[in-house]
TILO-410754 format. One record per residue (C-alpha): residue number from 0; residue in one letter; y, x, z. Coordinates in Angstrom, 3 decimals. Each point is the difference from the previous one (the first is absolute). Layout:
<pt NUM 'A' <Y X Z>>
...
//
This chain:
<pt 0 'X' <20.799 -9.848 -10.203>>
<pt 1 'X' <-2.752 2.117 1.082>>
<pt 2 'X' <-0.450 3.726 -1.161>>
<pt 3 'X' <-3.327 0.566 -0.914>>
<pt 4 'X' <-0.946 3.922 -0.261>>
<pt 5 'X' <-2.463 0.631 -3.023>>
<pt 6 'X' <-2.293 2.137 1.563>>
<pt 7 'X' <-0.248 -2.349 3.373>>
<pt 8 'X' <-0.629 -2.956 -2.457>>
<pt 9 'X' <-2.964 1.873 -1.714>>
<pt 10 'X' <-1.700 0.972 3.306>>
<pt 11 'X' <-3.579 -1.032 0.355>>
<pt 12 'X' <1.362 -1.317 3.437>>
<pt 13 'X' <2.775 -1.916 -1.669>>
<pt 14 'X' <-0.382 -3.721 0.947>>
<pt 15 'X' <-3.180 0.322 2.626>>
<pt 16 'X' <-0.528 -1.481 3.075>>
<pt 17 'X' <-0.564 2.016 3.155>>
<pt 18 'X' <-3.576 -0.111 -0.158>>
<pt 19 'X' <-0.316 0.429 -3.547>>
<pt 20 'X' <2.109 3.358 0.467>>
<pt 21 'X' <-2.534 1.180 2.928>>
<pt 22 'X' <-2.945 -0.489 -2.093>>
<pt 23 'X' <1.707 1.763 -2.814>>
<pt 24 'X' <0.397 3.685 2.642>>
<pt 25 'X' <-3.558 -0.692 1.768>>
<pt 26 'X' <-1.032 0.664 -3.533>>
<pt 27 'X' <1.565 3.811 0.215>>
<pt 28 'X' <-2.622 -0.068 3.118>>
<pt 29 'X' <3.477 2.443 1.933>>
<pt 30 'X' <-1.409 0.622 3.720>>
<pt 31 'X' <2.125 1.854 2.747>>
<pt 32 'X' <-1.260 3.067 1.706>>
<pt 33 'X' <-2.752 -2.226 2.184>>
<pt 34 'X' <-1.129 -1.676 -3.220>>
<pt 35 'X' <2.051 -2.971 1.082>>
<pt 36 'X' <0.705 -2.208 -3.525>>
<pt 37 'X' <3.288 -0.482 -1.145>>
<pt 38 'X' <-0.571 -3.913 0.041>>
<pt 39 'X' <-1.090 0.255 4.409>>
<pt 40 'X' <4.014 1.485 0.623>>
<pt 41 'X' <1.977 -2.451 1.410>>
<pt 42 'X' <3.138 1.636 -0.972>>
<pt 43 'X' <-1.452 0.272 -3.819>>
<pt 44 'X' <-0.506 -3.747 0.016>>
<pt 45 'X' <2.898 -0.976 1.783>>
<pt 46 'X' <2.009 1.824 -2.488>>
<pt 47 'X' <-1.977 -1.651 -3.244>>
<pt 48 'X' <0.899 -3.324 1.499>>
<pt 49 'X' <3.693 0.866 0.137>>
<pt 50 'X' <0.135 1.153 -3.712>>
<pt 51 'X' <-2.098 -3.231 -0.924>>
<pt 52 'X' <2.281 -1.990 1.420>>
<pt 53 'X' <3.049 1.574 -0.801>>
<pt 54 'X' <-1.032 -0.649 -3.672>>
<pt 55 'X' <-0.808 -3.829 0.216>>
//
């Protein structure tokens, strides 16, 4: 049996795919201190495809 946490489960992000949750933050249009976008870090990405996968 899996425990589902209720405010997880109603996360915009809830059920997304990796892409999916990268469009969803280049919308906040975040940039680093050289105006690097969120979506260009490798470390970002590498981290949404983790949690993406982790939840499939």
């Amino acid at each position: 049996m899996k425990q589902v946490d209720e405010s997880i489960d109603k996360s915009p992000l809830s059920g997304k795919s990796a892409k999916e949750i990268i469009e969803h933050f280049k919308s906040y249009n975040f940039v680093d201190d050289h105006g690097h976008r969120l979506d260009m870090c490798l470390d970002f990405t590498d981290l949404v495809e983790m949690a993406a996968n982790v939840s499939e």
